[in-house]
C-alpha positions in Angstrom: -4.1 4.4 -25.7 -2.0 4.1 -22.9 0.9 1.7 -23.0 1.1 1.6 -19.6 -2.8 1.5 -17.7 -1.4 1.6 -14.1 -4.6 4.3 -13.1 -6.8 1.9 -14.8 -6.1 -1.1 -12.5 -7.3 1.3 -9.5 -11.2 0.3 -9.3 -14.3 0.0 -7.1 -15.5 -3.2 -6.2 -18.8 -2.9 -8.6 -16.3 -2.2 -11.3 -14.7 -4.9 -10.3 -17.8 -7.1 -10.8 -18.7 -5.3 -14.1 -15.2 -6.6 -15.2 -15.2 -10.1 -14.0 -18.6 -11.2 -15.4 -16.6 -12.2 -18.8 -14.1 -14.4 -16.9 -15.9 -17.6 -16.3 -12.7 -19.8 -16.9 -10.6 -17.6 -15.1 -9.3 -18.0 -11.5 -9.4 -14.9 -9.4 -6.9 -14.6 -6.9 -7.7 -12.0 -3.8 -5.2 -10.6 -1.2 -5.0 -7.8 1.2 -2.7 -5.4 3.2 -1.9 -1.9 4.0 1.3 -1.8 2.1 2.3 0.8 3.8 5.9 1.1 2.6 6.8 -1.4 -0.8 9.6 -3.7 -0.1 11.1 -6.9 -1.6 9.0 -9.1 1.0 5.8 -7.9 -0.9 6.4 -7.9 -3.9 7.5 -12.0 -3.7 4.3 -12.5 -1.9 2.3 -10.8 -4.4 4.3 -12.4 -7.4 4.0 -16.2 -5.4 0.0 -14.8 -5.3 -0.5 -14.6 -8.9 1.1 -17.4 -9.8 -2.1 -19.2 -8.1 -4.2 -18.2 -10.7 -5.2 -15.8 -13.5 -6.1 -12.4 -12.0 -4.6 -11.1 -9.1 -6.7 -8.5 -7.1 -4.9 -6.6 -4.2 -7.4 -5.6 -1.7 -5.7 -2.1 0.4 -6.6 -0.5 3.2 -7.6 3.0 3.2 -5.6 6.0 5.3 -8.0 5.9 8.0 -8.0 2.0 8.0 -4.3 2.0 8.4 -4.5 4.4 10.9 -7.4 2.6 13.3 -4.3 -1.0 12.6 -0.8 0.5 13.0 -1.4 4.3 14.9 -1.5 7.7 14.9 1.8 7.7 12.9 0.4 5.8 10.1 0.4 5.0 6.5 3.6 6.7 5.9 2.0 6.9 2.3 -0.8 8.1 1.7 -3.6 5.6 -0.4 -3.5 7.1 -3.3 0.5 6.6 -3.7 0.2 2.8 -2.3 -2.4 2.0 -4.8 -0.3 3.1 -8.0 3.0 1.8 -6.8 0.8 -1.8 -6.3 -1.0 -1.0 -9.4 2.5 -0.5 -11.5 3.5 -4.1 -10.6 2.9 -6.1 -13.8 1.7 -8.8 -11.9 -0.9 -7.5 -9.8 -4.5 -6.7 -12.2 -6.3 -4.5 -10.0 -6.2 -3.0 -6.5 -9.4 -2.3 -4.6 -9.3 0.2 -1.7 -11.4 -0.5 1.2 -12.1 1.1 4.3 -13.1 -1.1 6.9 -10.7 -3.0 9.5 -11.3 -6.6 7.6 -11.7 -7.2 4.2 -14.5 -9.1 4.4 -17.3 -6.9 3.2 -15.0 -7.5 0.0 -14.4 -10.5 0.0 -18.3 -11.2 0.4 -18.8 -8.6 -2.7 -16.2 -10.4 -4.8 -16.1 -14.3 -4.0 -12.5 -14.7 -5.1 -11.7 -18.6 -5.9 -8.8 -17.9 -4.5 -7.7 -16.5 -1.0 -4.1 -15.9 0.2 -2.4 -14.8 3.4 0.9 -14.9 4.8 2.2 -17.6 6.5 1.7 -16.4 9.9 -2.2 -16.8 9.8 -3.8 -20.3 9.9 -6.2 -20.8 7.5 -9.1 -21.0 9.9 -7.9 -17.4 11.2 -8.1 -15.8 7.9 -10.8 -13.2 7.2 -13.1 -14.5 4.6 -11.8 -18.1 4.3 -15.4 -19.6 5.3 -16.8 -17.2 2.1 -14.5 -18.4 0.0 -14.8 -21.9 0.7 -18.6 -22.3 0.6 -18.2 -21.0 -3.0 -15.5 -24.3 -3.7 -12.9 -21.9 -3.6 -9.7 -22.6 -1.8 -7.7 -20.7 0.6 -3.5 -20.6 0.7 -0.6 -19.2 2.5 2.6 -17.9 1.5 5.8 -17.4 3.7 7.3 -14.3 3.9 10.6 -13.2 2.6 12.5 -13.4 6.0 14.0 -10.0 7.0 11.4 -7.8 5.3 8.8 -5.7 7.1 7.3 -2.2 6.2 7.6 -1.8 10.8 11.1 -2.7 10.7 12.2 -0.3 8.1 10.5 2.7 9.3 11.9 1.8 13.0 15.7 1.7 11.2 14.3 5.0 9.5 13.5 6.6 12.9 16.5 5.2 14.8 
């Protein structure tokens, strides 16, 4: 047995499903990104994220996803890479890669009861808010760790 499952915590979104069909009691906590490089700011968001609920899931854009949001230039890492450096985080339970612009073709597949966003979005903005609310689920934001951002530290990389 592995002590340390980080592989295992990669999975579909039917896996997912398969998984989650034991948790009645539990509250399932859902967030997204690219995660393009791993930083300090992320990982408090992601640790204030769990501490909503039981399970946090970490939905992640896929290469050409990142691509299509942030340019030619981007990820700087490549999925695979920001999936097991998210999935090695103790407090994050499984990461789901999806593909599309939004997450909410995931959302829709996973009804979290829990949906979090940065600050910066108001909760009427947020992708998959509506979803989560019809399902008597509730929708949060967390402020970012001023001075942290994956753009600014590959612009100080570049300069």
């Amino acid at each position: 047995m592995n002590r340390f499952p980080i592989q295992e915590k990669i999975v579909t979104p039917e896996l997912f499903l398969e998984l989650k069909k034991g948790w009645a009691d539990k509250k399932v906590v859902f967030t997204n990104g690219c995660f393009d490089v791993l930083h300090l700011g992320h990982v408090q968001y992601l640790l204030q994220a769990r501490e909503l609920g039981d399970c946090l899931v970490v939905g992640l854009n896929t290469d050409p996803s990142v691509k299509r949001l942030k340019g030619e230039n981007r990820p700087i890492n490549p999925e695979n890479a920001r999936a097991t450096l998210l999935a090695a985080l103790q407090f994050v339970d499984y990461v789901i890669l999806f593909d599309q612009d939004t997450p909410l073709q995931l959302i829709s597949q996973i009804v979290p009861n829990i949906l979090v966003k940065g600050s910066d979005y108001a909760v009427e903005n947020i992708v998959g808010a509506d979803i989560v609310m019809a399902h008597g689920g509730k929708v949060c934001t967390i402020d970012f760790v001023e001075g942290f951002s994956s753009s600014n530290i590959i612009n100080q990389i570049n300069n």
